[in-house]
C-alpha positions as CSV (number, residue, x, y, z in Angstrom):
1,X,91.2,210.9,131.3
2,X,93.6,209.6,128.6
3,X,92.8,206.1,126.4
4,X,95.3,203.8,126.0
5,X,95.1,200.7,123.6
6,X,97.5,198.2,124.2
7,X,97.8,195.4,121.8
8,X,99.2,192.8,123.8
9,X,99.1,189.7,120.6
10,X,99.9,192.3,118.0
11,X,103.8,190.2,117.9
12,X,102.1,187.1,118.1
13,X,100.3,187.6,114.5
14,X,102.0,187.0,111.3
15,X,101.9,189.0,108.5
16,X,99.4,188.9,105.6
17,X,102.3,187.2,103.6
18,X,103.5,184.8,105.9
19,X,100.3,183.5,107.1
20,X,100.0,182.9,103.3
21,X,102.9,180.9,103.0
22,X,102.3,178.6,106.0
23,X,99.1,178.0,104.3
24,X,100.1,176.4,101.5
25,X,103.0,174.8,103.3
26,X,100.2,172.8,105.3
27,X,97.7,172.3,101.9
28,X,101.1,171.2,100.6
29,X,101.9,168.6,103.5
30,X,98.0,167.2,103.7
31,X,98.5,166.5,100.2
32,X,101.0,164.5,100.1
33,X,99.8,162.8,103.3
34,X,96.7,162.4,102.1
35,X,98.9,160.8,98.9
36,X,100.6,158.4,101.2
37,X,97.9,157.5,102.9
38,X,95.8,156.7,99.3
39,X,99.3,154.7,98.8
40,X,99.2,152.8,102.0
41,X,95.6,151.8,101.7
42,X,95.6,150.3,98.2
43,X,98.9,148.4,99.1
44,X,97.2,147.0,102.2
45,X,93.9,146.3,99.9
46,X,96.8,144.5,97.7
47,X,97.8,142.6,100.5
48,X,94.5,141.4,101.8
49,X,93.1,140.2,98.2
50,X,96.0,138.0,97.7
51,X,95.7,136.6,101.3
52,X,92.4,135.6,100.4
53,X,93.6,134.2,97.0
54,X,96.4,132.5,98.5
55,X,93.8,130.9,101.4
56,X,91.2,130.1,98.6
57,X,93.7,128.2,96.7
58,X,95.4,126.6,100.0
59,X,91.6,124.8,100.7
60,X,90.9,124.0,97.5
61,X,94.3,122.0,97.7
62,X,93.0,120.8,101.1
63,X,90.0,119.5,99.3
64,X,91.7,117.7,96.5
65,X,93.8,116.1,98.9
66,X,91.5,114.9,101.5
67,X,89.4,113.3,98.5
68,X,92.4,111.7,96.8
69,X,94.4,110.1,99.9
70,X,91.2,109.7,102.8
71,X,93.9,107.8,105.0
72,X,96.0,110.8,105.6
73,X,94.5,113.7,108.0
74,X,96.9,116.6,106.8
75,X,99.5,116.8,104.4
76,X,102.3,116.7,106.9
77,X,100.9,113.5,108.3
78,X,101.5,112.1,104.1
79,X,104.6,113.9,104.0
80,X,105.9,112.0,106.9
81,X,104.3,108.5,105.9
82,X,106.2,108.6,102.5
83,X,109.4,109.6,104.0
84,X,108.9,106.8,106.2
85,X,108.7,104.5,103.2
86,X,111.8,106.1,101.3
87,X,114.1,105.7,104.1
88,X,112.9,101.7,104.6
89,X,112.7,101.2,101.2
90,X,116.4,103.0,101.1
91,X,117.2,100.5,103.7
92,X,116.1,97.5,101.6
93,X,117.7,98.1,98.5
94,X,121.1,98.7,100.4
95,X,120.5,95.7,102.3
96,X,119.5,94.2,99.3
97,X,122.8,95.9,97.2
98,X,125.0,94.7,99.9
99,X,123.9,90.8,100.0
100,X,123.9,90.1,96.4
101,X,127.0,89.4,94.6
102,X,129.4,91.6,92.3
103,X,128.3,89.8,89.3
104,X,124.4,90.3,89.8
105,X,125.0,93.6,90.3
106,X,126.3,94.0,86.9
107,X,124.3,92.2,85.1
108,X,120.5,93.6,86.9
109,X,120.8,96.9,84.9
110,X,121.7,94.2,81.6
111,X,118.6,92.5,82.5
112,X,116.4,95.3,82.9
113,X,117.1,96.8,79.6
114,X,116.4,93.6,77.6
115,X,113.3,93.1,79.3
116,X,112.1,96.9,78.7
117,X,113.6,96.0,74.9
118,X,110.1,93.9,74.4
119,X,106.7,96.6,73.9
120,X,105.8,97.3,77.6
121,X,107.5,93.9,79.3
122,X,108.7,94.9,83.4
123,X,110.5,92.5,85.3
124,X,108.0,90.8,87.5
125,X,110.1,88.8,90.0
126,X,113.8,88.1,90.6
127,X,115.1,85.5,93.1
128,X,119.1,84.8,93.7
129,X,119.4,80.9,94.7
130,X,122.6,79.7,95.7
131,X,123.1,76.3,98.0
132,X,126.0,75.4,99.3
133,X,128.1,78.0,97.4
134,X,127.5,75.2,94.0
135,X,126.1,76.1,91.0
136,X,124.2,79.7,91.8
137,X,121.2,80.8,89.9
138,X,119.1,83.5,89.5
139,X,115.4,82.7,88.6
140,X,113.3,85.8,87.2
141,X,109.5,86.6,85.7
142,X,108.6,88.6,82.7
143,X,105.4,90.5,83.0
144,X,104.1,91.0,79.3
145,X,100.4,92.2,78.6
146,X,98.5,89.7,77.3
147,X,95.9,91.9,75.0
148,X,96.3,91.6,71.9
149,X,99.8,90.6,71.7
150,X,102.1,87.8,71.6
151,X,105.3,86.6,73.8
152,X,107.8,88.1,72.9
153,X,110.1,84.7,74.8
154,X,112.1,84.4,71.8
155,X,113.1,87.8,70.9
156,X,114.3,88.1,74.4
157,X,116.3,85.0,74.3
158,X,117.8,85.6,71.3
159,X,118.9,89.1,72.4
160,X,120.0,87.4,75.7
161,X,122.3,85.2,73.6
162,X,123.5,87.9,72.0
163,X,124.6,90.0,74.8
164,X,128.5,89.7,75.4
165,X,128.5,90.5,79.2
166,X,125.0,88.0,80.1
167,X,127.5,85.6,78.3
168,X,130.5,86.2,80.1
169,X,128.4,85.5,83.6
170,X,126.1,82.7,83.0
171,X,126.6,79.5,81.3
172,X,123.2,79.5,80.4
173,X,119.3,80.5,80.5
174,X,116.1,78.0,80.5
175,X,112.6,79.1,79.6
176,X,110.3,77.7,83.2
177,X,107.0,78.2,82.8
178,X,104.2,80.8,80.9
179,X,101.1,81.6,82.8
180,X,98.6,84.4,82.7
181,X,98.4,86.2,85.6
182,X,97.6,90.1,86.5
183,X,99.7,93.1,87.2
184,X,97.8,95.7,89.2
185,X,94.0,95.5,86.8
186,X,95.9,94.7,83.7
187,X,96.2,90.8,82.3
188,X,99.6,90.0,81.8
189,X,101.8,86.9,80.6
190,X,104.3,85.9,83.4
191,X,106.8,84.3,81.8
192,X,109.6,82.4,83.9
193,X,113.5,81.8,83.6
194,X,116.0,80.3,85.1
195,X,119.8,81.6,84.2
196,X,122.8,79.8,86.1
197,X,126.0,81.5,86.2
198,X,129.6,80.1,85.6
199,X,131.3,78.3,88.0
């Protein structure tokens, strides 16, 4: 009786050669996946170390502001309080801008800038009188600090005088009173004038 060997996966096999070049085609393509990978991790460890920087840093502002404003839960809650107060405080100075006259209006600015003239004077108070459309007025303070310095009333007076369009508006300006008095925790002089405009 006759042997027969039949080798049934003998087309299934690659050559020597081939098998040699699929090989390296997959050391080749775990490499680099194995590259990308190394990539992908160390960008992901990126990602996560400044996450937890940028969550570190986000408390430690949370903690700063919780001690420095205890009134206000959450920034947002702070946020919306001061834009509260910019839009009525918008309101009152275009309410205010709208009441007074033409010729206040020119001369504030004026005003302000002789009063910041004298070594850290602010205008304290400013009050537009006017009855029965005769004779208006406008009464205003000067807050001066009172350490270590004297008033500085007749410098400003004198630079008053001396200002063409102050002259041109009011006929002319009294010294009131002087009195000490505070500005926030500072001592201040207030000093107090009365200016009455041309008819």
């Amino acid at each position: 009786m006759k042997r027969f060997e039949i080798n049934l996966a003998g087309n299934l096999i690659l050559p020597a050669r081939k098998r040699c070049l699929v090989y390296r085609a997959m050391l080749v393509y775990l490499l680099a996946a194995g590259g990308l990978l190394a990539v992908s991790c160390g960008k992901a460890i990126s990602d996560v170390r400044e996450a937890l920087g940028y969550r570190h840093r986000a408390r430690l502002i949370q903690q700063q502001f919780r001690s420095s404003h205890p009134g206000d839960s959450t920034m947002l809650q702070h946020a919306d309080r001061l834009q509260k107060q910019i839009e009525a405080c918008t309101q009152q100075a275009n309410a205010i801008q709208t009441a007074l006259p033409d010729d206040i209006r020119t001369v504030l600015p004026v005003l302000n800038f002789l009063v910041r003239q004298a070594d850290r004077s602010a205008l304290y108070k400013l009050t537009f009188i006017q009855k029965d459309d005769k004779h208006p007025a406008l009464e205003f303070s000067i807050a001066v600090p009172a350490r270590g310095r004297k008033s500085p009333g007749p410098v400003f007076l004198q630079n008053w005088q001396q200002n063409p369009e102050l002259a041109n508006c009011f006929s002319a300006i009294t010294p009131a009173t002087t009195i000490r008095g505070k500005s926030g925790d500072e001592d201040v002089f207030i000093m107090n004038y009365r200016a009455s405009f041309k008819e």
